[in-house]
C-alpha positions as CSV (number, residue, x, y, z in Angstrom):
1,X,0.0,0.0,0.0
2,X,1.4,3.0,-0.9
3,X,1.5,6.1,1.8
4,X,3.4,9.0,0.9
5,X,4.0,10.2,4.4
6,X,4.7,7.0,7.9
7,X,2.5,6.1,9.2
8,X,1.3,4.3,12.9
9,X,2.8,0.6,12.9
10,X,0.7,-2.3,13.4
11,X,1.5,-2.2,16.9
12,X,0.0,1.3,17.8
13,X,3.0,2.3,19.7
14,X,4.5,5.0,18.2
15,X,2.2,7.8,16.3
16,X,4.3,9.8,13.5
17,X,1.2,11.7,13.2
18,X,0.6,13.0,16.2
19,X,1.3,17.1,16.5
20,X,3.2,17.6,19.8
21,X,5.7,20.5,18.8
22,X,4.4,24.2,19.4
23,X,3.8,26.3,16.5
24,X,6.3,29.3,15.9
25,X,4.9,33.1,16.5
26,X,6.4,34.1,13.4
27,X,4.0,36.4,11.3
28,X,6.5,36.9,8.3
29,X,6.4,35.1,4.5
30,X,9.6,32.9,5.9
31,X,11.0,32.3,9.2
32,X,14.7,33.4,10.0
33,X,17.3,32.7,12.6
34,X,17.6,33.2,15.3
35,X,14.1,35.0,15.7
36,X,12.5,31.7,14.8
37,X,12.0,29.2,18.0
38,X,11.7,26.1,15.2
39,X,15.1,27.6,13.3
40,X,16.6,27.7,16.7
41,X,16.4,24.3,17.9
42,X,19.2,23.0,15.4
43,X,20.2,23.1,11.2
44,X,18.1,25.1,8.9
45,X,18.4,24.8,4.8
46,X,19.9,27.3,2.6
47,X,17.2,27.9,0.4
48,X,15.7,23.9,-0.6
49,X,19.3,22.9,0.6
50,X,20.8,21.1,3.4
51,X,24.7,21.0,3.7
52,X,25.6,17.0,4.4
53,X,26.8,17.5,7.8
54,X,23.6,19.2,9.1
55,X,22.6,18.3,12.8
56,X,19.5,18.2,13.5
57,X,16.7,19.8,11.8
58,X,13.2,21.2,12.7
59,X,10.7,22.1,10.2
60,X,8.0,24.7,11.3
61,X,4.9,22.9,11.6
62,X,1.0,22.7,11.7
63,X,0.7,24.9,14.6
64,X,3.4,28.0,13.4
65,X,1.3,30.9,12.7
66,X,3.9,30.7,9.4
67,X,2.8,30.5,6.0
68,X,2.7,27.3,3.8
69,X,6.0,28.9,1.9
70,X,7.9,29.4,4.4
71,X,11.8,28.2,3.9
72,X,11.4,26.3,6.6
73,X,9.2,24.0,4.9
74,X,11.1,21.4,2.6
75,X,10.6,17.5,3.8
76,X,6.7,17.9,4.8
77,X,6.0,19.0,1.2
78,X,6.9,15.4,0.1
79,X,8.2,14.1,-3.1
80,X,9.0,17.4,-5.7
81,X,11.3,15.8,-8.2
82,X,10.9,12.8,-11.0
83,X,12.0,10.0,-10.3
84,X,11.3,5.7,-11.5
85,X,11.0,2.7,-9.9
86,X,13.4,0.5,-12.2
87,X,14.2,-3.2,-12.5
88,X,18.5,-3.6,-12.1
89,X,21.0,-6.2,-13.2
90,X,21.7,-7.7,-9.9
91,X,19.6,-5.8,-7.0
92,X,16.2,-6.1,-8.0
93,X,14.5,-3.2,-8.0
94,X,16.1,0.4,-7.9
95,X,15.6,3.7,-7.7
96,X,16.9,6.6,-10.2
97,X,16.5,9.7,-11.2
98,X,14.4,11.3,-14.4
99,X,16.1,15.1,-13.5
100,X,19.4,16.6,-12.6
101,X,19.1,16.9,-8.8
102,X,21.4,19.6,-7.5
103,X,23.9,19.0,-4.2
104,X,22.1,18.7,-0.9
105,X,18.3,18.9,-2.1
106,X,15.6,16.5,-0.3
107,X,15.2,14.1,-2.4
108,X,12.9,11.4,-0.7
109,X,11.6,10.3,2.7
110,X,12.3,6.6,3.6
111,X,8.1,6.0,4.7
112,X,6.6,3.5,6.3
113,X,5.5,2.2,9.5
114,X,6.4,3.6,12.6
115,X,6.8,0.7,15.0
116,X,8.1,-0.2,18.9
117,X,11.0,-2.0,19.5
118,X,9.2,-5.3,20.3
119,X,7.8,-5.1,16.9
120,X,10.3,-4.5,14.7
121,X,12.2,-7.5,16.5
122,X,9.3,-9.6,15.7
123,X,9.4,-9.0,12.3
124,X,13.1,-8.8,11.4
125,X,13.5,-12.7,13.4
126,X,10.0,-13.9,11.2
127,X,12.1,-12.9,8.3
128,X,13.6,-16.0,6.2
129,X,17.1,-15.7,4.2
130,X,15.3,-15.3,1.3
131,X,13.1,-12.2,2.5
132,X,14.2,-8.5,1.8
133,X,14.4,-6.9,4.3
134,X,12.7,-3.0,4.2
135,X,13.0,-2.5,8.0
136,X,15.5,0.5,8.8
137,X,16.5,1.6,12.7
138,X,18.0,4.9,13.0
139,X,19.8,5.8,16.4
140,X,20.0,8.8,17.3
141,X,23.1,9.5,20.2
142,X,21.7,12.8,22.7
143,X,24.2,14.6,24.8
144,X,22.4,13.2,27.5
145,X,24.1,9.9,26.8
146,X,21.3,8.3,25.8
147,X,20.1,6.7,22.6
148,X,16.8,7.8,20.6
149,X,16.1,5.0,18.2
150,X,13.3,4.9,15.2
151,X,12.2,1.8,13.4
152,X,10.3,2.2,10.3
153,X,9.2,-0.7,8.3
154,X,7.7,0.3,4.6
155,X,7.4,-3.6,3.6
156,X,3.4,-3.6,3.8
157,X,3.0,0.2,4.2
158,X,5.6,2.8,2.1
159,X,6.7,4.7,-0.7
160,X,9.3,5.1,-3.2
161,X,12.0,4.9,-0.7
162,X,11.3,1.3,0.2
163,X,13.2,1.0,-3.7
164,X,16.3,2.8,-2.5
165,X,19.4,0.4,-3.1
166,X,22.5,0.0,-0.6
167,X,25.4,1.8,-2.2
168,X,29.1,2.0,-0.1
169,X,29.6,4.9,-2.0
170,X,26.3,6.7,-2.0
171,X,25.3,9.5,-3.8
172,X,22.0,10.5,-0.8
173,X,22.5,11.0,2.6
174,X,19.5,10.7,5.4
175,X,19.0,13.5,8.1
176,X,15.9,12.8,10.9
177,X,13.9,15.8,10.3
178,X,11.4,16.4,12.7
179,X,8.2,18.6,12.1
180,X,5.2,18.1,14.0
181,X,6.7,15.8,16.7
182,X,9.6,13.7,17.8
183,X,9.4,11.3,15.6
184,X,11.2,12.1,13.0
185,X,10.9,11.4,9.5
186,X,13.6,10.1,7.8
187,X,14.3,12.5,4.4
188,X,16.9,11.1,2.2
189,X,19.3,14.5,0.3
190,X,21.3,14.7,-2.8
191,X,25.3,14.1,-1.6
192,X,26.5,15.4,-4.6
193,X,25.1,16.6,-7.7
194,X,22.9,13.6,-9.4
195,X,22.0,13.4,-13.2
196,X,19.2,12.2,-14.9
197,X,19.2,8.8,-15.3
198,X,21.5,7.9,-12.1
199,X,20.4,5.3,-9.7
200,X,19.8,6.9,-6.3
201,X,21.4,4.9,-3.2
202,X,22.2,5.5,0.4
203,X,24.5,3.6,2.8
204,X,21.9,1.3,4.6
205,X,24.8,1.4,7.8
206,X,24.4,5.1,8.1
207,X,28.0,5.8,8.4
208,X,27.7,7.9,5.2
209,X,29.3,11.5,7.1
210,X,28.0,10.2,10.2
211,X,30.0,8.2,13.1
212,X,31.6,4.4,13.0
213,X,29.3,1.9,13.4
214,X,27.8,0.5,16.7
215,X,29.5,-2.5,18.5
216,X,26.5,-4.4,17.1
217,X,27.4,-4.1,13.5
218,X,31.2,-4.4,14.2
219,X,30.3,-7.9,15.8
220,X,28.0,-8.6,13.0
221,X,30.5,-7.9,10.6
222,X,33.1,-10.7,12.3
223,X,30.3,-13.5,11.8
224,X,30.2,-16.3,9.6
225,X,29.7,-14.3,6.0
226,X,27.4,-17.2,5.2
227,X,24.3,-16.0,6.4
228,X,25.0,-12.1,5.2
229,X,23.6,-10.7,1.7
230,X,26.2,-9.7,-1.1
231,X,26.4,-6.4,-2.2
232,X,26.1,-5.6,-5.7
233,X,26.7,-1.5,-5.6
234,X,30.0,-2.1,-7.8
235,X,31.6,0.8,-5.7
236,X,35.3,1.1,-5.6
237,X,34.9,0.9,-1.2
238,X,32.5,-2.1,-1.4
239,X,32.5,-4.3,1.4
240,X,30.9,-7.1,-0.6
241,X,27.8,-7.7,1.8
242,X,25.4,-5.6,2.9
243,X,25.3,-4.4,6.7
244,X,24.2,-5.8,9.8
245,X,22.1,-5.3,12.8
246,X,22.6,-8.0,14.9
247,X,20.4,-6.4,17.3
248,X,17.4,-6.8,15.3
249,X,18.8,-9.9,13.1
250,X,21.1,-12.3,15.3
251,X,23.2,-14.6,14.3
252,X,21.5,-18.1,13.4
């Protein structure tokens, strides 16, 4: 079923929907820093833009007394650009782009369901080798110490990004953006400028411009190669399988 935006997960424990944020004062076109509350909890784009090592980012949301083109406005507009769902060599199917896409523009959100922990777990371990896998979990490290995670699953529930190939050398980046609540959404951005007609990837591990990878995934990556996925990406860097989250996925 196709959703442009995530939705609630089977398990009703997590609602992406749900507006908790206040809504900005702000009576101008546009908001700007630092006047804006929104633009002043973290990153704001540069025009449609977002530079690739952006913290976080707050849109302005249903509640800011902003209007609906405000700059401040880019991922909760959805998918802009033209892009195809394509059938590849080796990886199934793949995701490219139909127009150049300039450096740092949002491309695409990863959508889907928004699940709890429990869930997700239940679903990666009903999984069989032969399955794909669709379900992402993005950890978020505070300066608290503590770890915000987000599992989205776009296998019965999704869009386009649910098409997005594993590259070791990608050519998107993802940032949680967060609009109406905490839960973010997770928007996927142009790394570099893309051309029409390129296939659009991201690094499934997250450690595109972002820190090393987890103990869990550096375990993982020790295991017995047997029971890991090749990757097909063709990149100069590849690590020839895809990555691992033994916490959701452990080893037979």
């Amino acid at each position: 079923q196709y959703s442009p935006d995530s939705v609630p997960g089977a398990d009703g424990v997590v609602d992406p929907t749900e507006v908790t944020f206040p809504g900005c004062p702000c009576l101008a076109r546009s908001c700007s820093a630092p006047a804006c509350p929104c633009l002043a909890r973290g990153q704001h784009y540069s025009g449609l833009c977002l530079g690739q090592h952006a913290g976080p980012v707050f849109e302005c949301n249903a509640l800011c007394r902003c209007g609906e083109a405000c700059q401040n406005r880019v991922v909760q507009r959805g998918l802009q650009l033209r892009l195809e769902v394509f059938k590849t060599a080796q990886k199934g199917w793949g995701l490219r782009a139909l127009e150049f896409i300039a450096k740092g523009r949002f491309v695409c959100e990863y959508a889907g369901e928004v699940l709890g922990c429990s869930e997700a777990r239940r679903r990666a371990q009903a999984q069989t080798p032969q399955d794909s896998n669709y379900i992402i979990v993005v950890r978020e490290h505070l300066h608290s110490g503590q770890v915000m995670e987000t599992f989205v699953d776009p296998t019965y529930v999704g869009n386009v990004g649910r098409f997005l190939n594993h590259s070791c050398e990608p050519n998107l980046f993802m940032v949680p953006v967060r609009v109406d609540s905490m839960v973010p959404k997770l928007a996927l951005f142009a790394a570099t400028d893309i051309s029409a007609g390129e296939e659009l990837s991201y690094d499934y591990s997250g450690r595109f411009h972002n820190s090393p990878a987890p103990n869990g995934e550096q375990k993982a990556s020790e295991e017995d190669n047997s029971v890991r996925k090749p990757c097909f990406c063709g990149s100069r860097t590849c690590a020839s399988f895809l990555p691992w989250d033994g916490s959701l996925f452990p080893t037979p």
